[in-house]
ZAVEXPA-171665 format. One record per residue: y, x, z of N, C-alpha, C in turn; residue in one letter. Coordinates in steps of 0.02 Angstrom, whole numbers, plus 50000, padded with zeros to 5 digits. Last residue first. Example, Ala and Ser with C-alpha at 12.3 -4.5 7.8 and 13.67 -1.06 7.14 Angstrom:
% residues 2
498885064250354499475068450357500025064550394S 497165066050390497755061550390498355066050390A 
//
This chain:
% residues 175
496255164246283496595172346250495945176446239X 495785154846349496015153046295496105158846267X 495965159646491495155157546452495325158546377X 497235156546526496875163846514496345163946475X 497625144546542497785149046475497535155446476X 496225132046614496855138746616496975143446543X 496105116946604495865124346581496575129446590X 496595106446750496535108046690496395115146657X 495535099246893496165102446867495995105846788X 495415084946927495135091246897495535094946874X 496005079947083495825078147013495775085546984X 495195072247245495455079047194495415078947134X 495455063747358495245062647281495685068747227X 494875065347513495375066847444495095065647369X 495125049847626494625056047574494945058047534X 495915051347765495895049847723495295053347671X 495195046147931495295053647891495375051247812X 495285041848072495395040848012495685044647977X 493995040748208494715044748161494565043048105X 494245033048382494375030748312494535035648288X 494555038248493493795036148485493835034048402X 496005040748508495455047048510494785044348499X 496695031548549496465036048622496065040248570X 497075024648450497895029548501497495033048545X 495885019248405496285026548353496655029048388X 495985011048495495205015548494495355021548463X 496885002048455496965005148520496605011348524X 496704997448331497255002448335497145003848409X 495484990648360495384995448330495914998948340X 496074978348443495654983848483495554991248442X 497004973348353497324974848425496754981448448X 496154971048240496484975148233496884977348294X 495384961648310495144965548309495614970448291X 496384951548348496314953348420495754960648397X 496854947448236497454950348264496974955548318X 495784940448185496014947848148496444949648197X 495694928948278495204933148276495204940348225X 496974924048245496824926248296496154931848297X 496494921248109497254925248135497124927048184X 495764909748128495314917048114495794921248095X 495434901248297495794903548215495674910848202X 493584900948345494374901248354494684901148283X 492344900048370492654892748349493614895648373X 491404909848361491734910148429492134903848415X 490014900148277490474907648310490764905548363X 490194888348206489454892548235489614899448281X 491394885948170491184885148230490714887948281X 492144905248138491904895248123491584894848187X 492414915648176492764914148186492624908048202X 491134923448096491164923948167491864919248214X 491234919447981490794916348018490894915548097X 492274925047942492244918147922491754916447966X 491864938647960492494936748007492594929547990X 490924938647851490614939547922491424938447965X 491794937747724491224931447774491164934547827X 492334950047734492784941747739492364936447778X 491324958647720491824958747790492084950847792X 490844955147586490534951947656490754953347709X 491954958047508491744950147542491264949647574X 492944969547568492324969047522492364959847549X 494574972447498494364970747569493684967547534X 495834975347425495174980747426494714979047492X 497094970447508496654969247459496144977247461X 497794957547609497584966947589497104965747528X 499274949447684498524950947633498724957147636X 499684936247794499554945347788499024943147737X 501024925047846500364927947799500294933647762X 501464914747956501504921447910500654922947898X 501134903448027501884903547973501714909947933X 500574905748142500254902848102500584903148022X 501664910048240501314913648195500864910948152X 503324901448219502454902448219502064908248196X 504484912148239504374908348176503704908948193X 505324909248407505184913048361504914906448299X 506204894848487505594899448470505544903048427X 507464891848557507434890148516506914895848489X 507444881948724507494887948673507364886448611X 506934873148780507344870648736507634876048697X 505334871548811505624874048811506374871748743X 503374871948842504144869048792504714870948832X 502984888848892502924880848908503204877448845X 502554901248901503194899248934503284893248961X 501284911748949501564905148889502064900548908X 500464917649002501334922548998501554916248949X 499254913149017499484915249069500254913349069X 498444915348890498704911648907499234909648968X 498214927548765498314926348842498814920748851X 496954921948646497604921948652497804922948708X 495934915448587495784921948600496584925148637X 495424898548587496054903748589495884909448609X 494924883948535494854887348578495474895748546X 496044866548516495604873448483495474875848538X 497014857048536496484854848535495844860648494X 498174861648646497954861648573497234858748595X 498744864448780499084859948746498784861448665X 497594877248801498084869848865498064866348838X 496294880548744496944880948723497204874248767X 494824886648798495224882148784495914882948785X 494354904548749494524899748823494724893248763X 493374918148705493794912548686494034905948752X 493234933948729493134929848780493744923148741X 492434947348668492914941148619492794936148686X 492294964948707492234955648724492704952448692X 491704978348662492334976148657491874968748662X 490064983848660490824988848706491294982748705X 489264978048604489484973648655489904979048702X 488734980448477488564984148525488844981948589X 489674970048429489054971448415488534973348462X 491044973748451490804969848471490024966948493X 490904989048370490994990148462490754981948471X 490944983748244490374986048273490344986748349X 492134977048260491324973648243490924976248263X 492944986448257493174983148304492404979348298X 492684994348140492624995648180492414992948245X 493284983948029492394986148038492094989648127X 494374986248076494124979948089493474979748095X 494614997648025495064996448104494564990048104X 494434995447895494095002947940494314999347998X 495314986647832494634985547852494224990647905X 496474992447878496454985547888495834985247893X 496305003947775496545005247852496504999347895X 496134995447656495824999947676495805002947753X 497484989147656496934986547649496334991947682X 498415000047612498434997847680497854991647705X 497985017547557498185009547546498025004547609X 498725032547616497825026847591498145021447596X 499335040247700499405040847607498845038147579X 499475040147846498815042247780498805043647704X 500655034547828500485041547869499995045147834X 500365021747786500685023547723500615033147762X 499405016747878499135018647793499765023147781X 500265015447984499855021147979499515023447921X 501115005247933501495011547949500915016247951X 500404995047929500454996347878500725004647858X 499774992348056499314997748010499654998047933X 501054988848111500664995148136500284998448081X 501054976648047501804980948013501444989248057X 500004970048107500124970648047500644975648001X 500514970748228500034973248206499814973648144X 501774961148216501684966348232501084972448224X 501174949648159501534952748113501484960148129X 499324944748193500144946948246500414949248187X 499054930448096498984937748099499444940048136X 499094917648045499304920648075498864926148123X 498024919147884498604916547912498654916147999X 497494931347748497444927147824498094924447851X 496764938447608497194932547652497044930747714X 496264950547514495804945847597496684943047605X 495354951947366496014950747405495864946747480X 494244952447298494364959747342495004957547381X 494324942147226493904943247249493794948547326X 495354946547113495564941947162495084941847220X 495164956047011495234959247087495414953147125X 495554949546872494674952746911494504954846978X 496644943646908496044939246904495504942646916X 497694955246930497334949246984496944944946957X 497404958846786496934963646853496934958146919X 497774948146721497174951546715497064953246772X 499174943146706498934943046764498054945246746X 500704948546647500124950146620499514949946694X 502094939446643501564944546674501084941246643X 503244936446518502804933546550502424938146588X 505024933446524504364937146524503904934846565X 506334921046427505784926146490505104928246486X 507544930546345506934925146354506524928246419X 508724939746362508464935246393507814931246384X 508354950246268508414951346346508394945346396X 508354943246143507544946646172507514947946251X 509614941546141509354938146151508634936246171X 510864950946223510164951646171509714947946189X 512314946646286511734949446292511254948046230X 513884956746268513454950646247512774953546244X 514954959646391514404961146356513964954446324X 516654953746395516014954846437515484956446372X 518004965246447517654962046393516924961046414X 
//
């Protein structure tokens, strides 16, 4: 016998989009981003028990400042067959090919959120032309490449903060 549904159960629901309107600001988008490096710091937030935005920006802030200080090189080249410059090794690039290619990376798209906006701009800048004039996937991939490296040797630590909540009156007081 089939169930008859309630007609409140079907109409449809609407979300309640508030908090992404006040937090849209804090949301960082990028388009192609290594996936792989991307599915890295997602695995190490969740190790941390810290949101994966957060571990995204620390690794990146990072990777800025070593640039800064000129430890880590952004060496952009011309792209063979594009009309961009490329942070990309060009070397190991197969060619065309009648294979049948992975899914672009240009195709996927990483967000985090809790990401301040002047990290956003300053990786907007440093990417545009006035910059290194690369895609600015590339230019997240290759800082989150150097920051997760700096954390596997020991120059990077990421220490979550605790957020200790207060704990409540004890029943002894009370007597």
């Amino acid at each position: 016998m089939k169930r008859r549904r309630d007609p409140i159960e079907a109409m449809p629901r609407r979300r309640n989009r508030r908090w992404e309107k006040r937090h849209g600001k804090d949301k960082a988008v990028y388009r192609g981003v290594n996936p792989n490096l991307a599915l890295e710091v997602k695995t190490l937030a969740a190790d941390l028990l810290v949101p994966v935005g957060e571990v995204a920006r620390r690794l990146i802030e990072h990777a800025l400042d070593c640039y800064a200080r000129g430890d880590f090189d952004l060496h952009p080249r011309p792209h063979p067959r594009r009309l961009h410059m490329t942070l990309l090794p060009i070397g190991n690039d197969p060619g065309p090919s009648r294979i049948k290619r992975p899914e672009a990376r240009w195709r996927v798209i990483t967000t985090w959120r809790r990401f301040p906006q002047e990290l956003k701009g300053e990786l907007s800048a440093l990417a545009g032309e006035e910059g290194l004039n690369v895609p600015i996937g590339e230019l997240v991939s290759a800082l989150l490449d150097f920051g997760l490296q700096e954390y596997r040797e020991g120059r990077l630590r990421l220490t979550p903060a605790s957020h200790e909540l207060p704990l409540p009156p004890s029943r002894e007081g009370a007597q």
